[in-house]
C-alpha positions in Angstrom: 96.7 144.0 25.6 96.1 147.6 24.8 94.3 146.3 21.3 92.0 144.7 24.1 91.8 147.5 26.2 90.6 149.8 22.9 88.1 147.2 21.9 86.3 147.3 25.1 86.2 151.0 25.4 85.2 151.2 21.7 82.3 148.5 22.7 81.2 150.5 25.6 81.2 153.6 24.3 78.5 152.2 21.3 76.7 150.5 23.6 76.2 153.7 25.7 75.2 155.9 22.4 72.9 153.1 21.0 71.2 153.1 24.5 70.8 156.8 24.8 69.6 157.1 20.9 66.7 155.1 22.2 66.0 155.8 25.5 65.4 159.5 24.0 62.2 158.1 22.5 60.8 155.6 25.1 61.2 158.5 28.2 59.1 161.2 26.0 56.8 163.8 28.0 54.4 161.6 27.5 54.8 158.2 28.7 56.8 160.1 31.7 53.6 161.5 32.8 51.5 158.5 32.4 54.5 156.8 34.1 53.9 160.1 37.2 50.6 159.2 37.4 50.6 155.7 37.8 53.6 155.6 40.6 51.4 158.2 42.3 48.3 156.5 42.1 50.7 153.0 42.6 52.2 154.5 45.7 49.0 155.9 47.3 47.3 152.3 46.7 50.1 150.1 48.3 51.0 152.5 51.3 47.2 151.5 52.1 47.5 148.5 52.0 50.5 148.3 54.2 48.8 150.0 56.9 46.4 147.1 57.0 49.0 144.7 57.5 50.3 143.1 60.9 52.5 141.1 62.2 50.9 137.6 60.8 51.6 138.5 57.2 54.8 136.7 56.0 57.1 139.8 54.5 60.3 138.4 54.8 58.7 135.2 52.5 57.7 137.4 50.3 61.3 139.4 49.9 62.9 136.1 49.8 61.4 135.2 46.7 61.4 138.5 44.8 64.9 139.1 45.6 65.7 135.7 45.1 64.5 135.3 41.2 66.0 139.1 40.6 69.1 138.1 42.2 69.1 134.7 39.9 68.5 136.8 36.9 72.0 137.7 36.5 73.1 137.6 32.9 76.6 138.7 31.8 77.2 141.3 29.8 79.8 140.5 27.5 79.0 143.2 24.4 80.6 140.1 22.0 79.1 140.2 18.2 79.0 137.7 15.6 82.4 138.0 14.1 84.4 138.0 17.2 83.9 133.9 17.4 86.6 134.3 14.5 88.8 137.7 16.0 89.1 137.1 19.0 89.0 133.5 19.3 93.0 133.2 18.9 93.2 136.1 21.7 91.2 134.4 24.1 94.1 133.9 26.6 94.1 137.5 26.5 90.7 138.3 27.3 90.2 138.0 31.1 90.5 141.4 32.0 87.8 141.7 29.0 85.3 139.7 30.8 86.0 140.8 34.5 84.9 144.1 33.4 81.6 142.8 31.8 81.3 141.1 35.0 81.5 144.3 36.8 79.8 146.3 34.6 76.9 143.7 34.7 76.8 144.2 38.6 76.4 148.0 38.7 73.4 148.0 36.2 71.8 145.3 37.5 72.0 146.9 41.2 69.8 149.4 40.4 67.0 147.4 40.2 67.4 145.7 43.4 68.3 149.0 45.0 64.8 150.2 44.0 63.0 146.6 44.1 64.1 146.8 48.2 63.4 150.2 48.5 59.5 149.7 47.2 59.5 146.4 50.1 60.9 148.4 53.0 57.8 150.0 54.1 55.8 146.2 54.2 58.9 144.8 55.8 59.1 147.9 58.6 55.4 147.5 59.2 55.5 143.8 60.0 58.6 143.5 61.9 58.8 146.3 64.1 63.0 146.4 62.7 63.5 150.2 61.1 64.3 151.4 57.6 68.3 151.6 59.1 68.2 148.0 58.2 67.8 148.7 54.9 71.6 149.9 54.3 72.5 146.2 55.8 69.9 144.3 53.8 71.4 146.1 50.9 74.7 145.6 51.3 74.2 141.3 51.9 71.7 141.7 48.6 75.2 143.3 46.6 77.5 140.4 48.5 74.7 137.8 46.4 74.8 139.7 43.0 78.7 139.7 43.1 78.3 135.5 43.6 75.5 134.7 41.1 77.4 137.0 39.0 80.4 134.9 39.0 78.6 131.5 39.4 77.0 132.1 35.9 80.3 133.1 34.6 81.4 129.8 35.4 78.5 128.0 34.1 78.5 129.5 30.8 81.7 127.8 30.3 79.4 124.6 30.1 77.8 124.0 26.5 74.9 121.9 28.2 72.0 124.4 28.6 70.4 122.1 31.0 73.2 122.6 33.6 72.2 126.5 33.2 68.7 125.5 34.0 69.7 123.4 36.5 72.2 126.2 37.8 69.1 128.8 37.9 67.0 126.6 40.0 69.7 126.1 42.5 71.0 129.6 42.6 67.1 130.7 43.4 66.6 128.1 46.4 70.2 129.1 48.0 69.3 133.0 47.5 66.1 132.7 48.9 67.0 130.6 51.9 69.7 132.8 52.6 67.6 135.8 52.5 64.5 134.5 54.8 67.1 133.8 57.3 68.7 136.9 57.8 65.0 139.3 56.9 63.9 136.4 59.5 66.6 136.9 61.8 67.0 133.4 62.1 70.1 131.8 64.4 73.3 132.8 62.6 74.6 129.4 63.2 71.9 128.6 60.6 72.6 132.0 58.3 76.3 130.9 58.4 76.0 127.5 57.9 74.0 128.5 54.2 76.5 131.2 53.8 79.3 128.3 53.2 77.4 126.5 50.9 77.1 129.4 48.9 80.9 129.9 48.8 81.1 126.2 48.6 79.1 126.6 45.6 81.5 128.9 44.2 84.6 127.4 44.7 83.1 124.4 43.1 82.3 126.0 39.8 85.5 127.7 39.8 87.6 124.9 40.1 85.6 122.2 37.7 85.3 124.7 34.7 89.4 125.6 35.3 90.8 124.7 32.0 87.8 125.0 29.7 87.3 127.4 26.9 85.2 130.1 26.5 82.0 128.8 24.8 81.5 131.5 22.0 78.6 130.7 20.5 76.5 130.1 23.3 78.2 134.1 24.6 77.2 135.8 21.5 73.5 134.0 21.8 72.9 135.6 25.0 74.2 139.2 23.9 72.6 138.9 20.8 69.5 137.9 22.6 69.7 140.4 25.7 70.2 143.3 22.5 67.3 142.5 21.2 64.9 142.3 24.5 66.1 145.7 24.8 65.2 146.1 20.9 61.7 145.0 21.5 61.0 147.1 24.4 61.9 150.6 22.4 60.0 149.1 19.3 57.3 149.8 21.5 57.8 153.7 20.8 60.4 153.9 18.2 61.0 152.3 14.6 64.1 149.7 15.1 65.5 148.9 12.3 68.1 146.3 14.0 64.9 144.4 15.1 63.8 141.6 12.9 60.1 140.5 14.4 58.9 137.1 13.7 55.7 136.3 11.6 53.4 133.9 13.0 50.6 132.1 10.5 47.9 131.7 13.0 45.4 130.1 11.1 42.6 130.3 13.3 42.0 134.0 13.0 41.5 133.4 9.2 38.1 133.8 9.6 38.4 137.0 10.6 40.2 138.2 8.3 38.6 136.9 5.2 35.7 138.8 6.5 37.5 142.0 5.0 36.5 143.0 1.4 38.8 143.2 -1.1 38.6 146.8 -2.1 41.4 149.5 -2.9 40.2 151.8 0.2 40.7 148.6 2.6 44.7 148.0 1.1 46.2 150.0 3.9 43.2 148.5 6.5 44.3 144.4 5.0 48.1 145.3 5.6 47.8 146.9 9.0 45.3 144.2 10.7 47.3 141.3 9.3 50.6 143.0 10.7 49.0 143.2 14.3 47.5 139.7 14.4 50.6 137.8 12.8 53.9 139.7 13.8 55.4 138.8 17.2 56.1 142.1 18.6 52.4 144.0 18.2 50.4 141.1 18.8 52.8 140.2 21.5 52.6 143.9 23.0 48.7 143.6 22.5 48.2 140.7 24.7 50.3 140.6 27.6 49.1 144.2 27.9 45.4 143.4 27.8 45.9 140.1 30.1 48.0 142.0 32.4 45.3 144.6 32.9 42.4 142.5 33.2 44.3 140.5 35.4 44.5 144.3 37.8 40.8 144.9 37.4 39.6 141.4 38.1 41.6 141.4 41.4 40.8 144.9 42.4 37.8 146.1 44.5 38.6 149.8 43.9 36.0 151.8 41.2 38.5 154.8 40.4 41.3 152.9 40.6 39.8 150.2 38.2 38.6 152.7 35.4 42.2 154.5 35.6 43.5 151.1 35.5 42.1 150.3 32.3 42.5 154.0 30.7 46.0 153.7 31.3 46.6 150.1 30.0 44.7 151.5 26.6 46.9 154.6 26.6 50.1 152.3 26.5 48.4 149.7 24.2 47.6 152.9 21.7 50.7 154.4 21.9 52.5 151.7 21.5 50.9 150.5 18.5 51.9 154.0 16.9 55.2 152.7 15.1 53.7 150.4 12.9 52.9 153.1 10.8 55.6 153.2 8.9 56.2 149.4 8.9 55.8 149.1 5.2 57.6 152.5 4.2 60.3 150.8 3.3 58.9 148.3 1.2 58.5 149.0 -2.6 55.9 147.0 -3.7 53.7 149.9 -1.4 54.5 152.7 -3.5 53.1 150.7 -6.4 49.7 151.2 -4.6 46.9 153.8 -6.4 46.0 154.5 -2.9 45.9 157.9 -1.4 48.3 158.6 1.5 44.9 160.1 3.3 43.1 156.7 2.9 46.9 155.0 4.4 45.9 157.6 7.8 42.5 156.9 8.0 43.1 153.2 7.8 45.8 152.9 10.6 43.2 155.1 12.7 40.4 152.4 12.6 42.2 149.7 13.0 44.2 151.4 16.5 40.6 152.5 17.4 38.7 149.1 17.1 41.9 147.5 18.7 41.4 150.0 21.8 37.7 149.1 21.3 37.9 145.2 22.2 40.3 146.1 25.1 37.8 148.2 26.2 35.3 145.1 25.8 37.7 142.7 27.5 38.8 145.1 30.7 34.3 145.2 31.1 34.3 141.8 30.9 37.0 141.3 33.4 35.2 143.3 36.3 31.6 141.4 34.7 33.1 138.4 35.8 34.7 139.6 39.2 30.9 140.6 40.0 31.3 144.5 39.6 28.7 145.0 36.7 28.8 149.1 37.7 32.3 149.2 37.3 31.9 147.2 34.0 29.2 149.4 32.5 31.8 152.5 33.5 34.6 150.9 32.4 32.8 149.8 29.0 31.5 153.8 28.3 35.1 155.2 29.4 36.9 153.5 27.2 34.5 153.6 24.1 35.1 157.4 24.9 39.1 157.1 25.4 39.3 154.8 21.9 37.5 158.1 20.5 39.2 160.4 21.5 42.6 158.9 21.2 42.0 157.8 17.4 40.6 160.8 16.3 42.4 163.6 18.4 46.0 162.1 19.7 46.9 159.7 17.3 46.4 162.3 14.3 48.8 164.6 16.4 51.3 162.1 16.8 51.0 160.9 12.9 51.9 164.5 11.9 55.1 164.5 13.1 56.0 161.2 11.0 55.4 163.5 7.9 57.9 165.7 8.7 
């Protein structure tokens, strides 16, 4: 048991250090002040629109259903690697105090979020009830009560190799946490509140009992680490090198066209590498599009002129800076080094492609407010960020280059 008891610590213990080795890089001064400024301009936006609000407006729907997909996204962490399907395997019978701590230690990270996530609804949910923030300690404390549950309900269900009874168990999970939740934010009849409450421990004791004898199903455990690593993984890539990440390369044949168009001269080596490495590899071209369809999404929705062109400098600003690490993507290949090509003409090439990259964003957030019918905003959007692709090519990004040479 004590063997145990060392191998958790020793797992913890890395899993901390690898998380603060990379949080270092992704909460820089930098994206800490864009991230400032856009909860203060976030903030002042949705505190007026709450004060247009009234009673009509269904809040506690609303709540239900946020709080009811974050409380069904409950994954386990488990901190299991590849090899322990053959180490630990015969000390499985062992292992329970093992997993009740990754159980627990799951629950007090993942309460953060809904700490916060209520905290942000509390003024819409004040405003339309009339009910003041001191419900808030009581909504919080029923919201904990449902992360402990769907904590242990999807420890039970991972015992089940089927991964259409874990879609199955999402679904459910979702409808129960949300009907719970609109009752009591409703303050519906408790006989009503109560009567869903014991189906939810119904539900538990039914899991519990039909999985009682089953093994742990180590494969499909060491999937889910290995894959919730590796989300994390991707999100630092975004303003770190990883080396633990290994991004996928897509062919996508229909932007062939485009990139034939480039000439086949030594200056455009560097230019060739880095355009085909953002339009083919998972994690930039990824990064570049649910960035640019998230934003343009914002602007066609919003009826606000300042808020719009911020909206858009900010979404280039992460897009740009994000896009920074692929600098050295081929530095540790040595087929590059074999290149007669300056290190100078390596710089300037990364710089155009990140600046006509900000350049069709810039096109595409225009476009957005075009077609939303606010042609001034487009035209302002269109100039501010030709300017902001600029400037950030030609001023930031050599800054931030610099430091990669030393």
């Amino acid at each position: 048991m004590r063997n145990i008891d060392e191998i958790w610590k020793t797992r913890v213990v890395e899993y901390n250090a690898e998380l603060r080795k990379y949080l270092r890089y992704m909460f820089n001064d930098h994206l800490l002040f864009v991230l400032i400024f856009a909860l203060g301009g976030g903030a002042f936006t949705y505190n007026q629109w709450v004060s247009t609000l009234d009673s009509s407006f269904p809040a506690p729907f609303i709540m239900a259903v946020i709080l009811g997909l974050i409380l069904s996204w409950s994954p386990v962490y488990t901190f299991l690697r590849e090899a322990d399907a053959v180490f630990l395997l015969p000390l499985e019978s062992r292992m329970k105090g093992f997993f009740q701590k990754g159980i627990w230690v799951s629950f007090l990270s993942q309460s953060y979020i809904l700490l916060l996530v209520l905290a942000a609804m509390m003024p819409m949910y004040v405003k339309v009830t009339d009910r003041g923030f001191q419900s808030f300690f009581v909504i919080l404390v029923i919201l904990l009560a449902l992360k402990v549950w769907n904590l242990y309900v999807r420890w039970y269900t991972l015992k089940n190799q089927e991964r259409e009874a874990h879609f199955v168990d999402y679904f459910i999970r979702f409808a129960l946490n949300a009907v719970f939740l609109y009752m009591v934010l409703s303050e519906a009849s408790m006989v009503l509140v109560g009567a869903v409450a014991l189906i939810l421990i119904g539900y538990l004791i039914y899991f519990q009992f039909s999985v009682k004898g089953k093994s742990l199903k180590w494969d499909v455990l060491i999937t889910l680490e290995e894959q919730r690593m590796l989300l994390f993984y991707r999100l630092a890539n975004m303003f770190t090198d990883v080396p633990k990440l290994k991004g996928k390369v897509h062919r996508r044949k229909w932007l062939d066209a485009f990139l034939n168009s480039m000439k086949y001269d030594q200056k455009q080596t560097y230019k060739f590498l880095y355009v085909r490495s953002l339009l083919r590899t998972s994690e930039y071209y990824g990064l570049y599009i649910r960035l640019s369809l998230i934003s343009m999404a914002i602007l066609f929705f919003s009826d606000s002129l300042w808020i719009c062109t911020l909206t858009g400098l900010l979404f280039m600003y992460l897009t740009g800076f994000q896009l920074i690490p692929m600098y050295k993507r081929f530095d540790y290949k040595i087929w590059v080094s074999l290149y007669p090509v300056a290190e100078s003409v390596k710089k300037q090439s990364f710089q155009q492609v990140v600046q006509w990259s900000l350049i069709v964003q810039a096109v595409l957030f225009s476009l957005a407010l075009a077609l939303s019918g606010q042609f001034l905003g487009a035209g302002i959007q269109l100039a501010a960020g030709l300017l902001f692709a600029f400037a950030f090519s030609q001023f930031y990004l050599i800054q931030r280059l610099k430091k990669f040479e030393y």
